[in-house]
C-alpha positions as a printed Julia matrix, in Angstrom:
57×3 Matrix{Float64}:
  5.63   0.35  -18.17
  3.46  -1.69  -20.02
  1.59   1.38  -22.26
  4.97   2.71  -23.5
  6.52  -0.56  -24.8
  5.18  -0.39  -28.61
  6.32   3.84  -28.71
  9.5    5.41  -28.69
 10.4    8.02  -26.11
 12.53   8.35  -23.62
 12.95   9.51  -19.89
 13.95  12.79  -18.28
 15.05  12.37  -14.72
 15.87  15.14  -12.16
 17.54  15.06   -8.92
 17.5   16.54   -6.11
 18.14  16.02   -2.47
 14.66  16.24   -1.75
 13.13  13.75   -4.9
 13.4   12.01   -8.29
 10.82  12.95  -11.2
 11.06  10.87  -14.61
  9.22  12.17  -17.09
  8.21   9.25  -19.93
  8.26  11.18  -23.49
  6.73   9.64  -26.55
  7.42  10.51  -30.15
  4.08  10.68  -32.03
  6.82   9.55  -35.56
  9.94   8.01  -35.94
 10.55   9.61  -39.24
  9.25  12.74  -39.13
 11.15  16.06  -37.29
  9.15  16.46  -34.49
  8.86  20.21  -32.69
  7.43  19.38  -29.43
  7.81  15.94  -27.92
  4.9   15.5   -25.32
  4.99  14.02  -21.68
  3.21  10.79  -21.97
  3.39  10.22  -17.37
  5.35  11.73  -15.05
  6.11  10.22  -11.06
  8.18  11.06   -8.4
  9.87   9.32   -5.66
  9.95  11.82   -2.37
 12.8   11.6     0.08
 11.36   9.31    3.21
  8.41   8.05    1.33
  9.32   4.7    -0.91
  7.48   4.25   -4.11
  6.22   5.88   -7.29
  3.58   8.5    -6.85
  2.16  10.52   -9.81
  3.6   13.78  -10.35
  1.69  16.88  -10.09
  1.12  18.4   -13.45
C-alpha cells in the first residue's frame, strides 16, 4: 500500500474458514515505547467473493 511505505507497522492477519482480515498497524515513533499501536486500515477477503473489501470497524 502506497500510504504505509514511509511508516513502520506491521500486519495482523486472522483466519478463518469463512475470511481473512489484515489489520495494517503504524507506529506513531520508532524510538519511543509506545502503549497503544493504532489500526492505520483494515480489509477482508470473504470466502466466495475475490478481492479486498474494507473491513467493518
Amino acid at each position: 500500500m502506497t500510504k504505509l511505505r514511509s511508516k513502520r507497522g506491521c500486519v495482523l492477519a486472522r483466519f478463518t474458514p469463512e475470511r481473512l482480515q489484515a489489520d495494517f498497524t503504524v507506529l506513531p515513533y520508532v524510538r519511543q515505547p509506545v502503549v497503544l499501536i493504532p489500526t492505520r486500515d483494515s480489509f477482508v477477503v470473504e470466502a466466495g467473493r475475490p478481492g479486498l473489501q474494507p473491513a467493518e470497524r
